[in-house]
C-alpha positions in Angstrom: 0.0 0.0 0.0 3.0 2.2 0.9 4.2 1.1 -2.7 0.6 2.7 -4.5 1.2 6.2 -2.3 4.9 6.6 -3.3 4.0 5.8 -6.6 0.6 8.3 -6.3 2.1 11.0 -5.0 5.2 11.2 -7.5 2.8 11.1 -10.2 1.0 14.2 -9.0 4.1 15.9 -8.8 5.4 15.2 -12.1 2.2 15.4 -14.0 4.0 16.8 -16.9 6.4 14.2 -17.5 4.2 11.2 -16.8 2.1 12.8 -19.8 5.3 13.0 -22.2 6.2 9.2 -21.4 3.1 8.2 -21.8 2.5 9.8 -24.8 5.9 8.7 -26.1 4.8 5.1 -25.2 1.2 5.4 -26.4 3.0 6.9 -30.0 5.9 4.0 -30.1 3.4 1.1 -29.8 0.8 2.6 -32.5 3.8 2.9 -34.9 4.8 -0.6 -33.9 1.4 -2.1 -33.9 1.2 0.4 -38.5 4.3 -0.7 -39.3 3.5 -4.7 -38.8 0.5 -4.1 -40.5 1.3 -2.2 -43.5 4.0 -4.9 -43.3 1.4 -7.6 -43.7 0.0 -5.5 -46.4 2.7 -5.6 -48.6 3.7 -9.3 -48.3 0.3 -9.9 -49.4 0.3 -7.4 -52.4 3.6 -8.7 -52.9 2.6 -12.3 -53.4 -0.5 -11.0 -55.6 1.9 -9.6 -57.5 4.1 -12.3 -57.7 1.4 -15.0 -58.6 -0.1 -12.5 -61.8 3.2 -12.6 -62.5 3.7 -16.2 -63.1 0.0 -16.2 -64.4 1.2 -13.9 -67.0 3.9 -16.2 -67.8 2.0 -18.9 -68.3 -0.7 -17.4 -70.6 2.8 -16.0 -73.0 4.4 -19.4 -73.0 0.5 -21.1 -73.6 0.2 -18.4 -76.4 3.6 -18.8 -77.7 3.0 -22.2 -77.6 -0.5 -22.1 -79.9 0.7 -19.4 -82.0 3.8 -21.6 -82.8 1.3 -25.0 -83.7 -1.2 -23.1 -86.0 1.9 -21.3 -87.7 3.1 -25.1 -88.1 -0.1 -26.2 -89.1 -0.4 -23.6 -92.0 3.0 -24.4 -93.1 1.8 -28.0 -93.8 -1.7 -27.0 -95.6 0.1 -24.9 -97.5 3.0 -27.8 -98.1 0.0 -30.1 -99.0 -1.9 -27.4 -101.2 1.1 -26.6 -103.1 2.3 -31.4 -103.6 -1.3 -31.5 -104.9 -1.5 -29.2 -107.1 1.9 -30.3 -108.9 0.2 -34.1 -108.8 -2.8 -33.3 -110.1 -1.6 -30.8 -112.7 1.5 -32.8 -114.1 1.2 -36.3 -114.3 3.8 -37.5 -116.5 3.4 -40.3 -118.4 6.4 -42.4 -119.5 8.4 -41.4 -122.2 12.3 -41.8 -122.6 12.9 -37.9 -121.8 10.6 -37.3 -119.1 12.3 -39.0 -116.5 12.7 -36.0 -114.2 9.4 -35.0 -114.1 8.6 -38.5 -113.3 11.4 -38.6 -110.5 9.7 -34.9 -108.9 6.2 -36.9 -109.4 6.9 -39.4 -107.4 8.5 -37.6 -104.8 5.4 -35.0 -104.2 3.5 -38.2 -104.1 5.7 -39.7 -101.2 6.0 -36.0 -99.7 1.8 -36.7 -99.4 1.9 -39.6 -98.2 4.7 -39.0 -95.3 2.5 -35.5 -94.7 -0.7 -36.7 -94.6 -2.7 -39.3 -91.4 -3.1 -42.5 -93.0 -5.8 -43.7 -90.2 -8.2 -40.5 -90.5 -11.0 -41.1 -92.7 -10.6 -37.8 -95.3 -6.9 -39.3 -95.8 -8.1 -42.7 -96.6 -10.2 -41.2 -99.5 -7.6 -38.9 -100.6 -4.8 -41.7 -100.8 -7.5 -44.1 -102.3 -7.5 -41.6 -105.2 -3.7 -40.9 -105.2 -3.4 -44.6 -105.9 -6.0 -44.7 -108.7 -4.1 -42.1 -110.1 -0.5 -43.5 -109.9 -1.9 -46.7 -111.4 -3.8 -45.1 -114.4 -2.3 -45.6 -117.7 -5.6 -43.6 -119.0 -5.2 -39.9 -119.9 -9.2 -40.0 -119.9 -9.9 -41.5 -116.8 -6.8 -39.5 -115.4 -8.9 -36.4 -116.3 -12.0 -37.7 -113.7 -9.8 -39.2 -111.0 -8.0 -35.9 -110.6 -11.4 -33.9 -110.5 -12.3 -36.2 -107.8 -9.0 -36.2 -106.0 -9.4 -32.4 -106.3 -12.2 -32.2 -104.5 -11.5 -34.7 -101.7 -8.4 -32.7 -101.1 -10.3 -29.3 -100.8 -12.6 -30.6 -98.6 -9.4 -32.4 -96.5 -7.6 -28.9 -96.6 -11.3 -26.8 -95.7 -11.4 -28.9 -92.8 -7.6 -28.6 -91.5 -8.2 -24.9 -92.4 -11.6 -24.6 -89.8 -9.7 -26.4 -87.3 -6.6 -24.0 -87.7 -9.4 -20.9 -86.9 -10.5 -22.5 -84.5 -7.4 -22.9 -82.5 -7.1 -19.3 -83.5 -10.3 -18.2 -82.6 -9.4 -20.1 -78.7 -6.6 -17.7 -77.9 -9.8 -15.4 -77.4 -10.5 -17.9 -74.8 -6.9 -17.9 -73.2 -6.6 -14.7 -73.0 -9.7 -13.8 -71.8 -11.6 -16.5 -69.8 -15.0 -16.2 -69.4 
C-alpha cells in the first residue's frame, strides 16, 4: 500500500512528465502495432503480384506455344496445297525424256503420303484416289480421278483450315476467360 502512495504522490508531482512518457509510449506502440500491419499489407500485395506474374507467364508461354502449332499447321496445308496441285496438274506419263518430271512426281507423291494421317477417314479417300491415279495408264480417266482427287483434297484442306481458326479463334479464350 506504501508502494501505491509513493507511486501516487510522484505522479502528482510530475504530472508533466508522466504525460510525455506516456505519450511517447502510447506513439511508439501505435507505430509498432502500423508498421506490422502495412508490413502484412505488402507481403500480401507482394505475393498477388508475384502469382499475376507467373499467371502472366503462363498465358505467354501457352500463347507462344499455340501461336507456334497453328503457324506449323499452315505451313503443312500450305505444303499439302502446293504437292497436290503439282500431282494433279502434271502427271507425266512415261516417255524416254521425261524422266525427271517422273522422278519430282513421285517424290510430291511420297511427300503426301509422309505428310498426310493414313488412319483419319478424309486421308483414306484422298490416298485411295492418289493410288488410282498412280496406277492409271488412262489420260481419260486421269482427267476424272484428278477432279475427284481435287475435291476430296479441298474438302481435306477446308477442314484442316476450320480447325486452324479455331485454334485461332481459342486464344480469345486464353486470354480472356470467361
Amino acid at each position: 500500500m506504501e508502494l501505491l502512495k509513493a507511486i501516487n504522490s510522484f505522479i502528482a508531482e510530475h504530472r508533466e512528465l508522466v504525460t510525455l512518457i506516456g505519450i511517447l509510449l502510447v506513439t511508439f506502440l501505435v507505430t509498432k502495432l502500423l508498421n506490422k500491419s502495412n508490413e502484412k499489407r505488402a507481403k500480401i500485395l507482394s505475393d498477388q503480384a508475384e502469382q499475376r506474374a507467373r499467371a502472366d507467364r503462363r498465358l505467354q508461354l501457352e500463347l507462344s506455344r499455340r501461336m507456334k502449332l497453328a503457324d506449323f499447321r499452315q505451313a503443312w496445308i500450305d505444303s499439302i496445297r502446293q504437292d497436290f496441285a503439282s500431282i494433279i496438274g502434271a502427271k507425266p506419263y512415261q516417255s524416254g525424256d521425261e524422266g525427271q518430271r517422273v522422278d519430282d512426281y513421285n517424290v510430291r507423291i511420297q511427300s503426301v503420303l509422309l505428310k498426310m494421317n493414313p488412319s483419319e477417314v478424309g486421308s483414306k479417300a484422298i490416298f485411295d484416289q492418289l493410288t488410282k491415279l498412280m496406277s492409271s495408264k488412262n489420260r481419260n480417266a486421269d482427267d476424272e480421278i484428278a477432279f475427284e482427287l481435287t475435291n476430296l483434297v479441298n474438302c481435306y484442306l477446308k477442314a484442316e483450315w476450320d480447325r486452324l481458326k479455331e485454334e485461332l479463334e481459342a486464344y480469345d479464350e486464353v486470354v480472356t476467360p470467361q
